[in-house]
N, C-alpha and C positions, 0 to 999 in steps of 0.2 A: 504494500500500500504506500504513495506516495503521500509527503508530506504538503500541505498547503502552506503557502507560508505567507505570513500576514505582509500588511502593505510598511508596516516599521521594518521588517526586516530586508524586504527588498530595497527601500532608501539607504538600509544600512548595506548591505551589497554594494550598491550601486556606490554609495558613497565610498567603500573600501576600493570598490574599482579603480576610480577616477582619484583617490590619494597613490594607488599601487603605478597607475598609467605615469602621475605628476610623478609621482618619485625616481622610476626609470626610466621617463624622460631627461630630467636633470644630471642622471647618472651617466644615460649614453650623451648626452649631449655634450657635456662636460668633456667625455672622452674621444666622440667622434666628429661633435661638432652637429649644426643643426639642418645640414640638410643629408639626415642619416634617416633612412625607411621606415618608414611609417611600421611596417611589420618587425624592423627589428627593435623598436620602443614596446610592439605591443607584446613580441617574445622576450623583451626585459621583462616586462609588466608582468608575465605568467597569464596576460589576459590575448582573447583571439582578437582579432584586429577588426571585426564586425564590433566586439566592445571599445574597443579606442574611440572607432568613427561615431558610435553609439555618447561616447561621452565631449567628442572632439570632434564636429565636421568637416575639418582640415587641417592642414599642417599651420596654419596661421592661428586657430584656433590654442592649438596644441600648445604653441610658445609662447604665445600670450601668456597661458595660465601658467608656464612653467616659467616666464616672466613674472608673475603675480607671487607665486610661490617662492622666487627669488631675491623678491624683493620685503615681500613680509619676511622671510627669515633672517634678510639682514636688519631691517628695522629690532627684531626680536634681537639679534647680536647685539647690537648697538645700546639700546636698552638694557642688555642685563650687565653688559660692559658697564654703563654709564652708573647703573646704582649700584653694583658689588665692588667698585672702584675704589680706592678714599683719595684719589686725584683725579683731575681728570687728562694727565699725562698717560698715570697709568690705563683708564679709562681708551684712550686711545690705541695705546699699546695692544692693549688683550684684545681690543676688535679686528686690529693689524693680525696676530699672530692665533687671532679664530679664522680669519677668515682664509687664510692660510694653509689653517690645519684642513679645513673642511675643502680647499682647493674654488672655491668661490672665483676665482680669476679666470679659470678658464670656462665655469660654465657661463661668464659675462660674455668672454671674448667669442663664445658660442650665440648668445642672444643678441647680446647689444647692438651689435653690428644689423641683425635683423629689424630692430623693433625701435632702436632709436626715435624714430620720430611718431610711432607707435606710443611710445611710453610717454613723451612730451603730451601728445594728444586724448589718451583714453585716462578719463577721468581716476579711475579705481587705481592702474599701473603710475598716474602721474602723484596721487595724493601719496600713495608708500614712499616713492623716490624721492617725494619732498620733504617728508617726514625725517627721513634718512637724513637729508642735508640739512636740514636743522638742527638737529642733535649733532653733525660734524661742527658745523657752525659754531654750537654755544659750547663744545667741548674743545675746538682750537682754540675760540676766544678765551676761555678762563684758562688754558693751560698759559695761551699769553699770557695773561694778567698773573699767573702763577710764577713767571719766570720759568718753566722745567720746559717751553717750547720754542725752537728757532722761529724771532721772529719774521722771517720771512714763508715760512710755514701757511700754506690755506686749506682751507675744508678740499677745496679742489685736489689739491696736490694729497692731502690723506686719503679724498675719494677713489683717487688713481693707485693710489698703494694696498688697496683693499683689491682693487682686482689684479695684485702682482701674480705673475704665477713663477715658482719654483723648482726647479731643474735639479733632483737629487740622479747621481750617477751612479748606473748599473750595481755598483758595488758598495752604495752609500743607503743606509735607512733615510727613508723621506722623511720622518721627523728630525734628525739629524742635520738634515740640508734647511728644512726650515728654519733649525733654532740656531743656525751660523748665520743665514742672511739674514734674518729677523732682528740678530742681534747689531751685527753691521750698520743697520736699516736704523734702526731706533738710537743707537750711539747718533750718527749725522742726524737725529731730528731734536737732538739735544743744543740751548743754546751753545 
């Protein structure tokens, strides 16, 4: 006998879909970059590619949200940087050396390029990105006013260093590569 299954369970499905599709989108995107096959995101995802198109009508679709999910997780970085901080040097630091860890640069150099004027224009993608540069904003500012920031230093320029990406070699752990340039990195953002 088969089971019926009510209509909360099927949103909760669906909604597992469409978190499993966003995820392994950002993952291959990240690695292959964004004009990688619709069917090998939906064979990341574990889900048939009738459910992709099901939750994403096209590839335009697709990056958007994996846009959106990109940018709400950095807002979330940024945020938890900013209040588990007690500088906000440090505050900057730990955003620099998450976003790093998590490899955030290259699934930009994967979208941005795409959606650039996308994200300027689509209301939901422009309000996170603003969000984001505000909090760079009043976290370079008070590090200024703190002394512990070069001032020649802008939100721009830490913007750009959050989608650094990092080159560990064959025979180097990638946290190890990071926490050499990182350190490099943040010594020069010292006055």
């Amino acid at each position: 006998m088969s089971e019926v299954r009510t209509t909360a369970e099927l949103r909760s499905d669906a909604r597992n879909n469409r978190d499993q599709i966003l995820a392994a989108a950002q993952l291959v995107f990240r690695e292959q970059g964004a004009n990688v096959s619709m069917k090998d995101i939906a064979d990341a995802a574990g889900v048939g590619v009738g459910t992709l198109y099901r939750r994403f009508p096209d590839r335009g679709a697709l990056i958007t949200a994996a846009a959106h999910c990109y940018l709400s997780a950095l807002s979330d970085l940024a945020a938890t940087a900013e209040r588990d901080s007690p500088t906000a040097f440090e505050a900057l630091t730990r955003l620099l050396r998450d976003c790093a860890e998590l490899r955030l640069g290259a699934l930009a150099a994967a979208i941005e390029p795409t959606l650039h004027a996308d994200i300027k224009a689509e209301p939901t993608l422009a309000e996170a990105r603003t969000a984001i540069t505000d909090r760079l904003a009043r976290l370079t500012t008070q590090a200024h006013t703190d002394g512990t920031l070069r001032p020649d230093v802008t939100p721009t320029d830490i913007g750009r260093l959050m989608t650094l990406q990092i080159y560990a070699t064959p025979d180097e752990p990638y946290p190890t590569a990071i926490n050499r340039v990182l350190d490099l990195l943040i010594d020069g953002l010292r006055p």
